[in-house]
C-alpha positions as CSV (number, residue, x, y, z in Angstrom):
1,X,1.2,7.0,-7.9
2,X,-0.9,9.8,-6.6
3,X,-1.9,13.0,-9.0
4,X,-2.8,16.5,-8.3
5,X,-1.7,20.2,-8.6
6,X,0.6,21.5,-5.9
7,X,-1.4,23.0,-2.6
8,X,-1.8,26.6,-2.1
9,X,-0.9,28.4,1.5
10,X,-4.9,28.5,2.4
11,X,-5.4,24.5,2.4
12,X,-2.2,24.1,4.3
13,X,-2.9,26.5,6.2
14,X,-5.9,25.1,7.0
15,X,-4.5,21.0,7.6
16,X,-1.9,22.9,10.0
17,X,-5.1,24.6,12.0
18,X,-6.6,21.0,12.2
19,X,-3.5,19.2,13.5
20,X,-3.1,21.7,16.1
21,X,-6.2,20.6,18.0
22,X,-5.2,16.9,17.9
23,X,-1.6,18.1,18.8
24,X,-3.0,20.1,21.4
25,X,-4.9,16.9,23.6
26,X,-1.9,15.0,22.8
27,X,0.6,17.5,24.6
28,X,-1.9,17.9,27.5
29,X,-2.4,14.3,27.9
30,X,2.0,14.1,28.1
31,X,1.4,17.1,30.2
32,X,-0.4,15.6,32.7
33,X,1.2,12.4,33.2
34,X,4.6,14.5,33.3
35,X,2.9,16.8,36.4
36,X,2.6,13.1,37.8
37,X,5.7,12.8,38.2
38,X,6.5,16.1,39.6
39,X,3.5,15.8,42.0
40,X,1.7,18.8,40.5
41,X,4.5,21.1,40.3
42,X,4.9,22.8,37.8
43,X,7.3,22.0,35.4
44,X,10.2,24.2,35.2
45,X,13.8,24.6,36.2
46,X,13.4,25.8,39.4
47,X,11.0,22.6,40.5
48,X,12.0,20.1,37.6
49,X,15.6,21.0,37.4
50,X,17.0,19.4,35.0
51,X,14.4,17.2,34.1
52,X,12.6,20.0,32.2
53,X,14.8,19.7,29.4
54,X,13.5,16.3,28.9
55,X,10.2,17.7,29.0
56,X,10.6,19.7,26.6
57,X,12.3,17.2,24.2
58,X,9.5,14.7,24.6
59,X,7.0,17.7,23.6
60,X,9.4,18.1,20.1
61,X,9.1,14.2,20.3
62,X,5.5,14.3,20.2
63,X,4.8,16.8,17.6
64,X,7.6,15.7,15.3
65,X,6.1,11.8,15.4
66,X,2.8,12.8,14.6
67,X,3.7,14.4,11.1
68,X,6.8,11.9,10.2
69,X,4.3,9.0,11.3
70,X,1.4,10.0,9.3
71,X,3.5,11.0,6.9
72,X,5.1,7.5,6.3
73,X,1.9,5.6,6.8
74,X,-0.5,7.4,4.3
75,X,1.2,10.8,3.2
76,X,-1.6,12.8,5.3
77,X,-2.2,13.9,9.0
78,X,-5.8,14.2,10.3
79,X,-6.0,18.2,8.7
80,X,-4.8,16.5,5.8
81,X,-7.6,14.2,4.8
82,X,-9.7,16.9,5.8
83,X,-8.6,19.3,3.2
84,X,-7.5,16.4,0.3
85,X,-3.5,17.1,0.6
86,X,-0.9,14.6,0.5
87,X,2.3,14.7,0.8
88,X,4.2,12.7,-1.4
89,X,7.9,12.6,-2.8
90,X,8.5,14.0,-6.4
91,X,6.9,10.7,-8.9
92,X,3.9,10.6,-6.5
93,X,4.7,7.9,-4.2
94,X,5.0,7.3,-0.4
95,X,8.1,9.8,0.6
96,X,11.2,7.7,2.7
97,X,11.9,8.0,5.9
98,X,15.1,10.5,5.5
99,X,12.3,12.8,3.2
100,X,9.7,12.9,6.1
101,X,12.5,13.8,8.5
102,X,13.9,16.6,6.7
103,X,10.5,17.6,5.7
104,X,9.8,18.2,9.6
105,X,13.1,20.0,10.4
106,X,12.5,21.9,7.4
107,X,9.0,22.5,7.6
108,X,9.3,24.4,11.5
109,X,11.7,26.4,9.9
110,X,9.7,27.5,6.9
111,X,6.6,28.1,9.1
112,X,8.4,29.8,12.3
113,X,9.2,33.2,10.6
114,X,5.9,34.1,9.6
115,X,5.4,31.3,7.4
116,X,7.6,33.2,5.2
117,X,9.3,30.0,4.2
118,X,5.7,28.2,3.2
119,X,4.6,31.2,1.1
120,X,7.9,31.1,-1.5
121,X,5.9,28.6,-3.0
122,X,4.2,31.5,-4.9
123,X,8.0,32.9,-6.2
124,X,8.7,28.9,-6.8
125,X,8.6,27.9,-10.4
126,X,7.3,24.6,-9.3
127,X,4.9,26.1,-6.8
128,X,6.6,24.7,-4.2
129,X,7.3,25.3,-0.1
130,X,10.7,26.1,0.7
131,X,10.6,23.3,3.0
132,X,8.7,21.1,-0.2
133,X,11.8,21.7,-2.5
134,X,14.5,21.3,0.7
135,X,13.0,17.8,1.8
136,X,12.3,16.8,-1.9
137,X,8.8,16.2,-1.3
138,X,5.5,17.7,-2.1
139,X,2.4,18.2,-1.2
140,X,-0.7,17.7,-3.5
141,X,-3.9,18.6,-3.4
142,X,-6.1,15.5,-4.6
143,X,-8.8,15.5,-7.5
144,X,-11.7,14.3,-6.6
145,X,-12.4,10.6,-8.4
């Protein structure tokens, strides 16, 4: 069982900042071998057709694996264990598989309107993320031992 006091916007703010650069090489490198296939062209509807739709649903792919596999595995991404967060489910444990899905559906959603949905956890009694209290998870940020 992990302990700690529920995150603020900064740190997570700050993980989300982190995982962006990884996220970043890791859509270019799918980039690139995708303009392989296309033979440099870029990839849109009028060269890709409707292969493009793929594309786009292996980028989704790519950043939704990231957080619900790092999430599974240890409860952190990379920005994470840089900032001593964790997310876990409410006793403190390792969150299931159905938690860190709905955490990443909810999550875009409570960070794609300005983030609006990440900073109710200041109105939450619990201090909790819309997305946090939605997904039945939370994310802690870790005492030092």
């Amino acid at each position: 069982m992990i302990s700690g006091r529920s995150a603020g916007f900064g740190r997570r703010f700050a993980a989300l900042i982190y995982d962006s650069f990884l996220l970043v090489a890791l859509l270019m490198v799918f980039t690139g071998a995708a303009l392989f296939f296309t033979h440099g062209a870029a990839i849109e509807p009028a060269t890709a057709g409707a292969w493009v739709y793929l594309y786009r649903a292996g980028l989704v792919a790519i950043i939704a694996g990231y957080y619900i596999l790092n999430w599974l595995r240890s409860g952190q991404t990379l920005g994470m264990r840089a900032w001593r967060l964790r997310a876990v489910n409410p006793h403190g444990n390792r969150m299931s598989f159905s938690a860190a899905i709905l955490r990443a559906g909810f999550g875009f959603l409570a960070w794609a309107p300005a983030a609006l949905g990440v900073l109710w956890l200041y109105l939450d009694p619990d201090h909790l993320a819309l997305h946090d209290r939605l997904s039945k998870t939370r994310v802690l940020r870790l005492t030092r031992a």
